[in-house]
C-alpha positions in Angstrom: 408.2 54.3 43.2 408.8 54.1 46.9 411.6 53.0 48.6 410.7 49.7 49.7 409.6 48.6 46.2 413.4 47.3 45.7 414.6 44.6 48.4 418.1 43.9 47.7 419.0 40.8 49.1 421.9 38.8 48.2 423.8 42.2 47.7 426.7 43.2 49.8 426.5 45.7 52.1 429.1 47.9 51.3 427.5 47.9 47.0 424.3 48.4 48.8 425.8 51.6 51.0 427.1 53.1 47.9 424.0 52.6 46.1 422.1 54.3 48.7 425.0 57.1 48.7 424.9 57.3 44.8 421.1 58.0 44.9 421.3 60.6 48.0 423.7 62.6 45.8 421.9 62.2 42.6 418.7 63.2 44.6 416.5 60.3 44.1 415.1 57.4 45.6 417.1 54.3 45.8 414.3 52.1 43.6 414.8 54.9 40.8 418.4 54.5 40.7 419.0 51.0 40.7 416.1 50.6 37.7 417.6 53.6 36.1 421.3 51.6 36.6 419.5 48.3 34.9 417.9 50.0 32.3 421.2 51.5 31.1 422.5 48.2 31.4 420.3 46.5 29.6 420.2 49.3 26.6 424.3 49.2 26.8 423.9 45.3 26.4 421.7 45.3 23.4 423.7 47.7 21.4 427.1 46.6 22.2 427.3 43.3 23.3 430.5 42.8 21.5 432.1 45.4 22.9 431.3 45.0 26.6 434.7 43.7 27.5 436.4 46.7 26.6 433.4 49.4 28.3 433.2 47.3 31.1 436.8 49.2 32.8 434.8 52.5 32.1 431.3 51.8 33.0 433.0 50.2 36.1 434.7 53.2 36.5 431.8 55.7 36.2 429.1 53.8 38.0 429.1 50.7 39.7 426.3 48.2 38.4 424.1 47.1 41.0 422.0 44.4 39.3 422.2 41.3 40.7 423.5 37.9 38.5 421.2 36.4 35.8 421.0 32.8 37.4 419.4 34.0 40.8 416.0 34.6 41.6 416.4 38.6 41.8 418.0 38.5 38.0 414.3 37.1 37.0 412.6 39.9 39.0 414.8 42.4 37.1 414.5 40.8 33.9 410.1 40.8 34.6 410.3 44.8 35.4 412.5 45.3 32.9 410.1 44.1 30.3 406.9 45.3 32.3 409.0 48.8 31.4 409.7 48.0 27.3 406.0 47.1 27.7 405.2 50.4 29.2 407.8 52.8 26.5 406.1 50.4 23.4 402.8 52.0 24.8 404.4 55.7 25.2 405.7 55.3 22.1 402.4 54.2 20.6 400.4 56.9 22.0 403.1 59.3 20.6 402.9 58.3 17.3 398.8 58.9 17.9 399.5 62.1 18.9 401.8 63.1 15.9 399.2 61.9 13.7 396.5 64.2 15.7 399.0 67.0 15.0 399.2 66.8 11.4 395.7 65.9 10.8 395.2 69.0 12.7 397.8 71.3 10.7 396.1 70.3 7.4 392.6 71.4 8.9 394.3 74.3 8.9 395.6 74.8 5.9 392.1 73.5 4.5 390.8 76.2 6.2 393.4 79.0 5.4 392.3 77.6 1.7 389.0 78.5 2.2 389.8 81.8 4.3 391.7 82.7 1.0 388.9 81.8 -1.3 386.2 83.7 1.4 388.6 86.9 0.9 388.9 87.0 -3.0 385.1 86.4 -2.6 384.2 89.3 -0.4 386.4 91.0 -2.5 384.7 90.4 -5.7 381.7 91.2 -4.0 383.0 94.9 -2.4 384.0 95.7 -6.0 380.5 95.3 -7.1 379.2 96.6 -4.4 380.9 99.5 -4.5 380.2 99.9 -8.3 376.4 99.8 -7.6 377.0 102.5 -5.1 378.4 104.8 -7.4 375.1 103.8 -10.2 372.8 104.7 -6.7 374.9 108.0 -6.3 374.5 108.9 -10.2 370.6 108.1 -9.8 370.2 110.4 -6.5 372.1 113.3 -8.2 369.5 112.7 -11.5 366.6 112.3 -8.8 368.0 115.7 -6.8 368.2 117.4 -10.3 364.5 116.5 -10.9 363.5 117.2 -7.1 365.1 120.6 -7.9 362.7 120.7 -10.9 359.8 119.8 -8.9 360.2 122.5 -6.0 358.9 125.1 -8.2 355.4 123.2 -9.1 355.6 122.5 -5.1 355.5 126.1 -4.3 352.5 127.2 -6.6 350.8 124.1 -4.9 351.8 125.2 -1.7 350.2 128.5 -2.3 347.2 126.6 -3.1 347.3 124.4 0.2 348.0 127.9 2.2 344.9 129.2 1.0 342.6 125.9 1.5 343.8 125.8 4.9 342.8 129.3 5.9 339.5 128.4 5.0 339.5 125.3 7.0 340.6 126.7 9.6 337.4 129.3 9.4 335.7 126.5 9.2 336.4 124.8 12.2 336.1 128.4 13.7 332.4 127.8 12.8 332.0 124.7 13.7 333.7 125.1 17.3 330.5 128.0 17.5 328.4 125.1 16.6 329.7 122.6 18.8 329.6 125.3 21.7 325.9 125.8 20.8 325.1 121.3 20.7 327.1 121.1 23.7 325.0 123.6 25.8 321.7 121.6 24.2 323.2 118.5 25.3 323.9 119.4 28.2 320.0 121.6 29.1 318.9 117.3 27.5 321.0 115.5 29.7 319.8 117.4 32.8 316.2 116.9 31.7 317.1 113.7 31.1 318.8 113.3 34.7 315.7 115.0 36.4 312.8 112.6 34.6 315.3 109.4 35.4 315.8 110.3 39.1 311.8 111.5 39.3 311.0 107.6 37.4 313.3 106.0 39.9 311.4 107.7 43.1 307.9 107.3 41.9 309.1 103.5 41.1 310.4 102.8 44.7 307.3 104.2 46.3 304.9 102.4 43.8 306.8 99.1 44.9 307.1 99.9 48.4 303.5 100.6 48.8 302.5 97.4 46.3 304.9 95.6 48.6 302.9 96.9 51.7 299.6 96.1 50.7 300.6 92.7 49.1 302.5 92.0 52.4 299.3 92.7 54.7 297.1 90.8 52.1 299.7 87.8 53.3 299.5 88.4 56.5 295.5 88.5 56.9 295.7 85.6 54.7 297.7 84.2 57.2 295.6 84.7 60.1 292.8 83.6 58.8 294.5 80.2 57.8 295.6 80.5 61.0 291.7 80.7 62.5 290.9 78.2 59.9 293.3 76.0 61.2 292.6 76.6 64.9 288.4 76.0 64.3 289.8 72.6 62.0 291.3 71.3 65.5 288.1 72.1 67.4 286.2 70.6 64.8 288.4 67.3 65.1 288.4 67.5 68.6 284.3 67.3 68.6 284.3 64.9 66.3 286.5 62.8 68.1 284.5 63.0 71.0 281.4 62.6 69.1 282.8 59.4 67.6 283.9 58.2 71.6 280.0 58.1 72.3 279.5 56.2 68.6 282.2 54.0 70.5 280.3 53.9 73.7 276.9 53.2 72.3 278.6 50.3 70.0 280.6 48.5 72.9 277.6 48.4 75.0 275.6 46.8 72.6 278.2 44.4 71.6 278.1 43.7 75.6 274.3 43.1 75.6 274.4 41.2 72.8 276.9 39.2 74.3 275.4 39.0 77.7 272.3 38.0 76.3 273.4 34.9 73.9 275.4 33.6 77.1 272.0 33.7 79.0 270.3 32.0 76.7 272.8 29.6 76.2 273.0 28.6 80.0 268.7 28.8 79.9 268.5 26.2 77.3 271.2 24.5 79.2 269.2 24.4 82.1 266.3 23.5 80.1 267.7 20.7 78.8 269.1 19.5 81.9 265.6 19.7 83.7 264.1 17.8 80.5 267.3 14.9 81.0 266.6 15.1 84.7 262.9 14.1 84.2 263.9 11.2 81.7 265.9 10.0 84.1 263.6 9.9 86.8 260.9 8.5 84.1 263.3 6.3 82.5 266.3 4.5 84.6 266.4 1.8 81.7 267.8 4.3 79.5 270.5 6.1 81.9 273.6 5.1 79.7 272.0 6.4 76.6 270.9 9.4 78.3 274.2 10.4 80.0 275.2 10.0 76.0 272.5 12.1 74.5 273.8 14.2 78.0 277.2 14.3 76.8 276.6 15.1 73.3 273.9 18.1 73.7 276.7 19.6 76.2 279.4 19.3 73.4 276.5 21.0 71.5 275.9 23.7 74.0 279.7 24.2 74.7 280.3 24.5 70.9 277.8 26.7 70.6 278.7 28.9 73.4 282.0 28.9 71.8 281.0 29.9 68.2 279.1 33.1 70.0 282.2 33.9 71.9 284.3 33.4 68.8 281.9 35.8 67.0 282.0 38.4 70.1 285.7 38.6 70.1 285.9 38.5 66.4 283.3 41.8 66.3 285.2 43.5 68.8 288.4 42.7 66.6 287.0 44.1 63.4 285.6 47.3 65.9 289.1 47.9 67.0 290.8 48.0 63.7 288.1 50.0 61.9 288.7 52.7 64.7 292.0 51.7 66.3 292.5 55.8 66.6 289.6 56.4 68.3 288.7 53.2 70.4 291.1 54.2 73.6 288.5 56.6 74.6 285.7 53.4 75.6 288.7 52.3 78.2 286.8 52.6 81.1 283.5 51.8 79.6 284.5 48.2 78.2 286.7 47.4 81.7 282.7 48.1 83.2 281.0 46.3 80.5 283.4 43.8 81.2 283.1 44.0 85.1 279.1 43.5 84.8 279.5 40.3 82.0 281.8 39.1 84.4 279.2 39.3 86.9 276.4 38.1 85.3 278.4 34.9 84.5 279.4 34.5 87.8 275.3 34.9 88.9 274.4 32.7 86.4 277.4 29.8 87.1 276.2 30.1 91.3 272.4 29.3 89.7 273.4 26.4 88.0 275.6 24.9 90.6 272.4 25.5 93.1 269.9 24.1 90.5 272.8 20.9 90.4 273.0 20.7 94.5 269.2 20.7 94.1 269.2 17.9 92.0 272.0 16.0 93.5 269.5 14.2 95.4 267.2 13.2 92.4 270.6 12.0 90.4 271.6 9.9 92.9 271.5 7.0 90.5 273.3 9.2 88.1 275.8 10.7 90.0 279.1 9.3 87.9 278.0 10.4 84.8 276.2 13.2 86.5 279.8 14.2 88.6 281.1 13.8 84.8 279.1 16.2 83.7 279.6 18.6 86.1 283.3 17.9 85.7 283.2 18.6 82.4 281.5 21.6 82.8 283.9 23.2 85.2 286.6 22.3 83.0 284.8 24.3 79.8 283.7 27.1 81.9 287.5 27.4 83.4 288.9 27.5 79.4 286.1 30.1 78.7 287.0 32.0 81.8 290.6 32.0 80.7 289.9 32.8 77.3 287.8 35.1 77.9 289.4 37.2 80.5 292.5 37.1 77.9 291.1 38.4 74.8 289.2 41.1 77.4 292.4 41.6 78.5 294.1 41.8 75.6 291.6 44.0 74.3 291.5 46.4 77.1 295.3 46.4 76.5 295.1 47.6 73.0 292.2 49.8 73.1 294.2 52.0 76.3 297.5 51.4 74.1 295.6 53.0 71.1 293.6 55.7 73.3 297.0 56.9 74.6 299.0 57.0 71.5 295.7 59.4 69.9 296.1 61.7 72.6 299.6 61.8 72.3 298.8 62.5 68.5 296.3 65.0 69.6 298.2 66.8 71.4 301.2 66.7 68.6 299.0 68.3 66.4 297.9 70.9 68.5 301.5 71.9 69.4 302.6 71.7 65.8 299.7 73.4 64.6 300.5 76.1 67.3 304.8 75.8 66.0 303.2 76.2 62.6 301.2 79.3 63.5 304.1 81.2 65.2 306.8 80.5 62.3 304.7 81.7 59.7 304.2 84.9 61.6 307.7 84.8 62.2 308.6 84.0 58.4 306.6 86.8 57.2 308.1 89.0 59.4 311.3 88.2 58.5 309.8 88.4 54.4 308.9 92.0 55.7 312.0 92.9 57.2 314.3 91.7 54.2 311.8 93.6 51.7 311.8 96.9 53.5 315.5 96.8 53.9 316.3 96.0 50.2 313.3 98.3 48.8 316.0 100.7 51.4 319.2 99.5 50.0 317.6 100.1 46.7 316.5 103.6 47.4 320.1 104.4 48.5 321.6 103.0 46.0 319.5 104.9 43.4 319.8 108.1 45.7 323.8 107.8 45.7 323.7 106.9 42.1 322.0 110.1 41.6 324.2 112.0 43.3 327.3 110.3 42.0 326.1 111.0 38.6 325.5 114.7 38.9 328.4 115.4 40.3 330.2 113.3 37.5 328.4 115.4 35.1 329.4 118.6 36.2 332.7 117.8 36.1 332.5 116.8 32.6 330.9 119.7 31.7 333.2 122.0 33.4 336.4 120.4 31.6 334.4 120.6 28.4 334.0 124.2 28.6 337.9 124.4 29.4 338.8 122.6 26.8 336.4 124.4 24.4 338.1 127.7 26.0 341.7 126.1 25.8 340.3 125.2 22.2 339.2 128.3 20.9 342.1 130.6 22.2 344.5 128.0 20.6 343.0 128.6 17.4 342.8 132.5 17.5 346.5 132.2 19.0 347.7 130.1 16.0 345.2 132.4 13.3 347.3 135.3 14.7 350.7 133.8 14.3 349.6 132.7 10.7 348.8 135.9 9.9 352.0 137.3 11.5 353.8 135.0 9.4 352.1 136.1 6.3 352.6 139.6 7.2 357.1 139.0 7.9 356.8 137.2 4.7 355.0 140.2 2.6 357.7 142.4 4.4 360.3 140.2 3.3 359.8 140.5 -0.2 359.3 144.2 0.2 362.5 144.4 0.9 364.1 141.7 -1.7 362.4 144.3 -3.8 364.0 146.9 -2.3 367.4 145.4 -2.2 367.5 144.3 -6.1 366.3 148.1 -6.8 369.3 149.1 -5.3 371.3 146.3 -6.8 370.1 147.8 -10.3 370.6 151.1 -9.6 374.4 150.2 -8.5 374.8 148.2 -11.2 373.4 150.8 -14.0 376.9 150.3 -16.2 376.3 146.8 -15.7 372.9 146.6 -16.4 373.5 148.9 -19.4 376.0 145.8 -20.4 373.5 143.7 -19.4 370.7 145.1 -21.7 373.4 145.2 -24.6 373.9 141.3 -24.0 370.5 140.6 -23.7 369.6 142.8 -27.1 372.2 140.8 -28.8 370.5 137.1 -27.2 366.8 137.8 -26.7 364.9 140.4 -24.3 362.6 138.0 -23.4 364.4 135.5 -22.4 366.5 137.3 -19.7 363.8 138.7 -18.5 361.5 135.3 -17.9 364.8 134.1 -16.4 365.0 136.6 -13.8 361.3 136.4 -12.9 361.6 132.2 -12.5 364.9 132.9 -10.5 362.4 135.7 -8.5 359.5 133.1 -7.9 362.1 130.3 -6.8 363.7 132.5 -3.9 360.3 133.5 -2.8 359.2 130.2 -2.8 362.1 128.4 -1.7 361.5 131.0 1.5 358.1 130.6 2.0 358.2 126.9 1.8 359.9 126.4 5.5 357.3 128.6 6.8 354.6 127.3 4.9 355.8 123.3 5.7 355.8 124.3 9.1 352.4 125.7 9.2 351.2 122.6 7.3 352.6 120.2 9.4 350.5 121.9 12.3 347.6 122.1 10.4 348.1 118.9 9.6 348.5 117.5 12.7 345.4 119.2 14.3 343.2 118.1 11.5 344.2 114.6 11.9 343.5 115.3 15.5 340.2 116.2 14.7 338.9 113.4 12.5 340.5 111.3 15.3 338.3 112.5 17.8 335.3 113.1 15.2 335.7 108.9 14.7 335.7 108.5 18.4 332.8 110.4 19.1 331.5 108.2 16.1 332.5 104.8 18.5 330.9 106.1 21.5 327.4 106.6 19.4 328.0 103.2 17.9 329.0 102.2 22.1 325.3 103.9 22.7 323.7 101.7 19.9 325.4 98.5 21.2 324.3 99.7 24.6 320.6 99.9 23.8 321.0 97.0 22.3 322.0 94.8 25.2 319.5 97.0 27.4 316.8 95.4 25.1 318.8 91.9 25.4 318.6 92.5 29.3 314.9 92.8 29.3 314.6 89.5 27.2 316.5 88.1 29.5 315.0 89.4 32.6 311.6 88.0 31.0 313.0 84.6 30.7 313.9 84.1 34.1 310.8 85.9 35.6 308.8 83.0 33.3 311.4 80.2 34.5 310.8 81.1 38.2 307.2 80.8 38.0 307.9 77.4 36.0 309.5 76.6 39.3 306.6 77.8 41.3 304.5 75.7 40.0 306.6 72.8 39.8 306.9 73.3 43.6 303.6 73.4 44.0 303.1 70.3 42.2 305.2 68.6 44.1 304.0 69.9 47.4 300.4 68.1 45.9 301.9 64.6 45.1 303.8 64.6 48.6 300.7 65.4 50.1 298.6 63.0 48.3 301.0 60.3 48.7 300.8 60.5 52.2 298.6 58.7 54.2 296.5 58.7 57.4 299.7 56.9 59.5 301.9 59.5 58.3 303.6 61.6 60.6 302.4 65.6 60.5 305.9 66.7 61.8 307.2 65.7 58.5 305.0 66.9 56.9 305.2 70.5 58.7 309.2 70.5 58.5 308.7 70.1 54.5 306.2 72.7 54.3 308.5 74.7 56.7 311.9 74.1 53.8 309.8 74.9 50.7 308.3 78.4 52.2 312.0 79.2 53.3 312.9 77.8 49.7 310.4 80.2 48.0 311.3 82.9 50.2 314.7 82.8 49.3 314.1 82.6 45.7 312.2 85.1 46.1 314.4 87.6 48.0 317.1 86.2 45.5 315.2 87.8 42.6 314.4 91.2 44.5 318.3 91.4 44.8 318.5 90.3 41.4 316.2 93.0 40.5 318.1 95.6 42.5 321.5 94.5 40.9 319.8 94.7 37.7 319.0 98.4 37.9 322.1 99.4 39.9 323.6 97.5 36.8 321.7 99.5 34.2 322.4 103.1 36.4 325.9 102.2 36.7 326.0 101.1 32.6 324.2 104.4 31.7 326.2 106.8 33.6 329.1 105.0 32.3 327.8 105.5 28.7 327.3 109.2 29.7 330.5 109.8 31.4 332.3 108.8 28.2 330.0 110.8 25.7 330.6 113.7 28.2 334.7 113.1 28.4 334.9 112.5 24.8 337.1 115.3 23.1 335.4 118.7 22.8 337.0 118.7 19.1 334.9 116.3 18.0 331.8 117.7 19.0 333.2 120.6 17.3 334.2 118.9 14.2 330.1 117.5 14.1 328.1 119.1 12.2 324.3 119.8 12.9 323.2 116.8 11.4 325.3 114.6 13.7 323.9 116.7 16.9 320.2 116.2 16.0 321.0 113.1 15.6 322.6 112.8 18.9 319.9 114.4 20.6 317.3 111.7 19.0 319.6 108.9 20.1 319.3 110.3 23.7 315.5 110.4 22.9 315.2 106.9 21.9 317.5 106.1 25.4 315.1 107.4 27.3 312.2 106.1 26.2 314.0 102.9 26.3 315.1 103.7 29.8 311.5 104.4 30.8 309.9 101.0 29.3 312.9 98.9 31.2 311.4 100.8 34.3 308.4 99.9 33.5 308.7 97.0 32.6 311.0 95.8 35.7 307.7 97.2 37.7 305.2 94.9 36.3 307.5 92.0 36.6 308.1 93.0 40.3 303.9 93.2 40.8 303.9 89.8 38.7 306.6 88.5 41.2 305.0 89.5 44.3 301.0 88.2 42.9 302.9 85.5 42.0 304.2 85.0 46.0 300.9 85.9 47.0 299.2 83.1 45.4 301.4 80.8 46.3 301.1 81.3 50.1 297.5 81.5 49.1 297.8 78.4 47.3 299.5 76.8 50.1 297.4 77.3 52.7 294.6 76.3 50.7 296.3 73.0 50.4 297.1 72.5 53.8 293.2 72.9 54.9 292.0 70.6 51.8 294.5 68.3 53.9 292.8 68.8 57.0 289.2 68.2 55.6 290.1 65.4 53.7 291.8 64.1 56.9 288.8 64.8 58.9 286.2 63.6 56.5 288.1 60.1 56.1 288.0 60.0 60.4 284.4 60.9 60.2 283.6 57.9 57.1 286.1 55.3 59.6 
C-alpha cells in the first residue's frame, strides 16, 4: 500500500504526528500501520467486548488507536476495508485448506507407492532366489556337459588325425590345380589376344568397307543431284519456250478475234448504209409515207444498234473467256492488243467520217426529212458515243488486266528461276554438309575404335601381369605354408620322442616304484593298468597336437572357403558373360526394330511429301513449296546422322560392354581359375568362342543395316527428286492443255 492510500482527515494533528512517528520507528508505511492498528482493534473488539473498559487504560497505554469514530464517514471507509480484508483472509484461508488437502493427498501417493515399492522388492526378491537356483541347475549341467566334452576330446583327436591327413591331400590338390590354372590362364590369355587381334582387324576392315560404301553412295547422290539439277535447269527452258510458244498462240488468237470483230462492225455499218440508201430512195419515191418511214427508220436502227451491240457483247465476252483460260500467259499480247486496238479504233473512226459524208451528201435530198432525219443522226451519235465509251473501257480494262497478268508471270518467272537456282546451291550445299558430318563421324568412329583398342590392351596386360603375381604370391604361399606344416609335424614327432624319452627315464627312476607298481597291478589286473597308461598316453599327445592341429585347420579352412568363394565368383562372371550375350542378341533385335521403324518413317515422309504436293495447285506458291522440301531433307538428314551416331554409340557401347566383361574375367581371383578344373576351362574357352562369333555377326550385321540405311537415303533423295520433276511436267503439261 502506498502512502497516500490513507487520507486522514478529521484527525488531529498531533495523533496524526505520532502516527506518522509510530510507523517511522516501526519501519513501515503509515497506510500499514493504521490498518494494522484497526485490525487489532477490530479482533480485540470481537473477542472481548466485555472487557474493553478495563484493556482500554493498557491498550491506551501501549499504542494509541488511530481509527476514526463509528458515526463519521471515515468509520464506514474503515469498516468497508476492514471487511474487503476478512474477505481477503476467508480466501487465504480457503486456499490453505486446498493446499493441506494437496499435501495429504500427496503423502498417501506416497505411501501407496512405498506399498508397492515394498511389494516390487519382495518380488524381485522371489524372483533373485529363483534365479539364482536355476543358475546353480545351469552350473551343474555345464560341469556334466564339461565332463562329457572331456569324454569327447579323445574321439576329436582320432578325427583330427583323420582331418590332418585329408587336408594334406587337398592341399596337393590345389597344388595341381594351381599347375592347371597356370596352364588355362596362359591359353586364355594366347585366346584373348587372338581374340583382340580378329576384333580390332573386324573393326578396321568394317570402317573402310563403310567409308568407301559411304563414298560411292555419297557421289551416286551427288551425280544424282546434278543431273536433277540439269533436269531441272532444261524443265525451265522448256517452260520458258513454251511460254513463248503459247504468246504467238496468244498473238495469232487476239488478232483474229480483232478481224472478226472488225469485220462484223463493217458489215454492220454496210448494211446500215444500205438501208439508209434504200430509206433514202423511198423517201424520194414516196413523201406520203415519210412518218411511217422515219418509223420503219427508227426501228431498223434500234435493230442495227442492238445488233451491233450483241456482236460487241459477244467480242468482249470472247476476250473475257480468252483471258481467264490463259490469265498466266495473256500479258505477253500487251502491245499486240493496244495495236489491234489502235487499228479497230481507226477503222471505226474511217468508217464513222464515211457515213457522216454519205449523210452531208444526202442532206440535200432529206431536206423534207431533216427532223426526223437530224433525229436520226442524233440518235446515232448518241449510240456511237455509248459504244465508244464502252468500248474504249472494256479495251481498257482489258489492256489493264492482260499487262497486270503479263507482269505478275514474269515476276513468277523469274521467282522460279531464282528459286530453282536457291534450290540448286542448297542441295549442293546440304550434301556437302551430309559429307562433311559422315566423314567426321566415320573419323570419330575410327578413333574411338582405335583408342578402345589401345585402352583395351593396355587393360589386359595389366590384368595379366597381376594375374601372374598373384599366381606367384599364390604358389609361394602354399609351398611357405606346406613347409611350415611339415615343420610342425616334424616338432611334433620330436616332441613325443622325447615324452618317450622322459617317461623312460621316469621308469628307470622309479624302478622300486614300478616294482610296487607291478605288485599292485598283479594283485588288480595287468591289463588294465596298462590300457590305462596308453589312453592317458594318446590323450597328452592329442591334447598337444590339437592346438597345433586347430590352428592349421582353421587356416586350411579359411583358404578353402576362400577358394570356393572365388570358384563361385568366377562362376557369376560366366553367368555375367551369358547374361551379356544375351542382351548383345537383345541389342540386335532391338537395333533391327528401329532400323525398320525409321524406314516406316521414310516412307511415311514420303507419303506425305506426295499428298502435299498433290494438294497443291497451279496458284500455289513454289517458295513454300521449296522451304518444305528444304525442312524434310534437313529432317531426313538429321535422322539420318542421328542414327549414324546412334550406330557409333552402339558399338562404342558394345566395345566398352565387352572390355568390361573382359576386364572382370581377367581381374577375377587367380584362385579360382585355379580351383577350375579342366572341364570348366574348355568350357570357358567355348564361351569365348561362341562371343566371338556373336561379336562378328553383331558386326555384321550393324554393316548391312548401315548399307540398308544409306540405299535407304539414297532412294529417298532419289525418290525426291523424281517427285519434284513429275511436279514440273505435270505443271508444264497442265500450262501446255490451258
Amino acid at each position: 500500500m502506498s502512502e497516500n492510500s490513507w487520507v486522514l482527515k478529521g484527525v488531529e494533528p498531533e495523533v496524526r504526528e505520532k502516527a506518522v512517528a509510530e510507523a517511522a520507528r516501526l519501519g513501515v508505511n503509515v497506510g500499514d500501520y493504521l490498518t494494522d492498528m484497526l485490525l487489532r482493534s477490530a479482533l480485540i473488539d470481537q473477542v472481548n467486548a466485555l472487557g474493553e473498559a478495563e484493556t482500554a487504560p493498557f491498550a491506551h497505554e501501549e499504542a494509541v488507536n488511530f481509527a476514526p469514530p463509528p458515526e463519521s464517514p471515515e468509520g464506514f471507509a474503515v469498516r468497508h476495508r476492514l471487511k474487503g480484508l476478512e474477505r481477503r483472509l476467508s480466501a487465504s484461508v480457503g486456499g490453505l485448506d486446498g493446499a493441506i488437502h494437496a499435501v495429504d493427498t500427496a503423502l498417501y501417493d506416497v505411501t501407496a507407492r512405498l506399498g508397492e515399492t515394498e511389494a516390487l522388492a519382495g518380488d524381485t526378491a522371489h524372483a533373485l532366489g529363483q534365479t539364482q537356483q536355476e543358475i546353480n541347475n545351469v552350473v551343474t549341467g555345464l560341469q556334466l556337459h564339461i565332463a562329457v566334452l572331456e569324454d569327447n576330446m579323445g574321439a576329436l583327436g582320432q578325427a583330427q588325425d583323420e582331418r590332418a591327413g585329408g587336408l594334406s591331400h587337398r592341399i596337393d590338390y590345389v597344388e595341381s590345380q594351381a599347375r592347371a590354372a597356370q596352364q588355362a590362364n596362359a591359353v586364355l590369355a594366347d585366346a584373348h589376344e587372338t581374340l583382340k587381334h580378329a576384333v580390332a582387324e573386324d573393326f578396321s576392315a568394317f570402317a573402310h568397307e563403310i567409308a568407301d560404301r559411304l563414298g560411292a553412295g555419297l557421289h551416286d547422290v551427288r551425280s544424282a543431284a546434278d543431273a536433277a539439277a540439269e533436269q531441272a535447269d532444261s524443265a525451265v527452258a522448256h517452260l520458258i519456250q513454251e511460254l513463248r510458244t503459247m504468246r504467238d498462240v496468244l498473238d495469232e488468237r487476239v488478232s483474229d478475234g480483232v478481224s472478226e470483230t472488225r469485220a462484223r462492225v463493217q458489215a454492220a455499218f454496210a448494211e446500215t448504209s444500205e438501208r439508209i440508201a434504200g430509206l433514202t430512195d423511198r423517201v424520194a419515191e414516196n413523201e406520203r409515207f415519210n412518218s411511217r418511214v422515219s418509223e420503219q427508220l427508227r426501228a431498223q436502227i434500234a435493230d442495227v444498234e442492238d445488233a451491233a451491240q450483241i456482236a460487241l457483247e459477244e467480242t468482249a465476252q470472247g476476250l473475257r473467256q480468252t483471258a481467264s483460260v490463259l490469265a498466266a500467259d495473256i500479258a505477253l499480247a500487251g502491245q499486240e492488243s493496244r495495236a489491234a486496238l489502235e487499228n479497230t479504233r481507226a477503222a471505226l473512226s474511217a468508217e464513222i467520217i464515211a457515213v457522216r459524208e454519205d449523210q452531208l451528201s444526202q442532206l440535200a435530198r432529206l431536206k423534207l426529212i431533216d427532223v426526223a432525219v437530224g433525229n436520226t443522226i442524233n440518235e446515232l451519235g448518241a449510240v456511237r458515243e455509248a459504244v465508244e465509251n464502252r468500248l474504249r473501257g472494256a479495251l481498257d480494262d482489258a489492256q489493264s488486266e492482260t499487262d497486270a497478268r503479263f507482269d505478275a508471270l514474269s515476276a513468277r518467272t523469274n521467282n522460279n528461276e531464282r528459286e530453282t537456282a536457291h534450290l540448286r546451291q542448297t542441295l549442293i550445299v546440304e550434301i556437302e554438309r551430309v559429307e562433311a558430318s559422315t566423314f567426321a563421324s566415320l573419323e570419330k568412329l575410327a578413333r574411338d575404335i582405335a583408342s578402345s583398342d589401345t585402352a583395351a590392351q593396355n587393360h589386359i596386360e595389366i590384368a595379366i601381369r597381376s594375374a601372374r603375381a598373384e599366381l606367384d604370391a599364390l604358389r609361394n604361399q602354399v609351398v611357405t605354408e606346406t613347409t611350415a606344416l611339415r615343420e610342425d609335424q616334424t616338432g611334433i614327432a620330436a616332441r613325443l620322442t622325447l615324452m618317450d624319452g622322459a617317461l623312460a627315464r621316469v621308469e628307470a627312476d622309479n624302478a622300486p616304484l614300478a616294482a610296487r607298481l607291478a605288485q599292485l597291478e598283479e594283485a588288480s589286473g595287468i591289463a588294465e593298468t596298462e590300457q590305462a597308461l596308453a589312453m592317458i598316453r594318446q590323450q597328452i599327445a592329442a591334447f598337444t597336437e590339437r592346438a597345433d592341429d586347430r590352428r592349421l585347420e582353421h587356416t586350411l579352412t579359411g583358404r578353402i572357403a576362400d577358394i570356393e568363394a572365388r570358384t563361385a565368383s568366377a562362376d557369376e562372371s560366366l553367368q555375367g558373360v551369358a547374361r551379356m550375350l544375351n542382351r548383345v542378341a537383345a541389342q540386335s533385335v532391338e537395333s533391327t526394330q528401329r532400323a525398320e521403324d525409321r524406314a516406316h518413317q521414310v516412307e511415311l515422309a514420303l507419303a506425305d511429301v506426295r499428298l502435299d504436293h498433290i494438294s497443291l495447285n497451279e496458284k500455289a506458291n513454289i517458295g513454300d513449296l521449296v522451304l518444305a522440301l528444304e525442312v524434310r531433307v534437313a529432317g531426313m538428314e538429321q535422322r539420318q546422322t542421328d542414327a549414324l551416331h546412334m550406330l557409333r554409340n552402339d558399338i562404342a557401347r558394345f566395345v566398352a560392354d565387352n572390355d568390361a566383361r573382359l576386364a572382370t574375367l581377367e581381374d577375377a581371383p587367380v584362385a579360382a581359375t585355379a580351383a577350375a578344373s579342366t572341364a570348366p576351362t574348355d568350357d570357358m574357352l567355348a564361351a569365348f568362342k561362341d562371343l566371338r562369333t556373336r561379336i562378328e555377326d553383331r558386326i555384321h550385321g550393324i554393316e548391312q543395316r548401315s548399307v540398308r540405311t544409306l540405299e535407304q537415303v539414297a532412294d529417298t533423295v532419289a525418290m525426291i527428286e523424281q517427285r519434284f520433276i513429275e511436279a514440273e511436267a505435270s505443271a508444264e503439261r497442265d500450262v501446255k492443255s490451258a
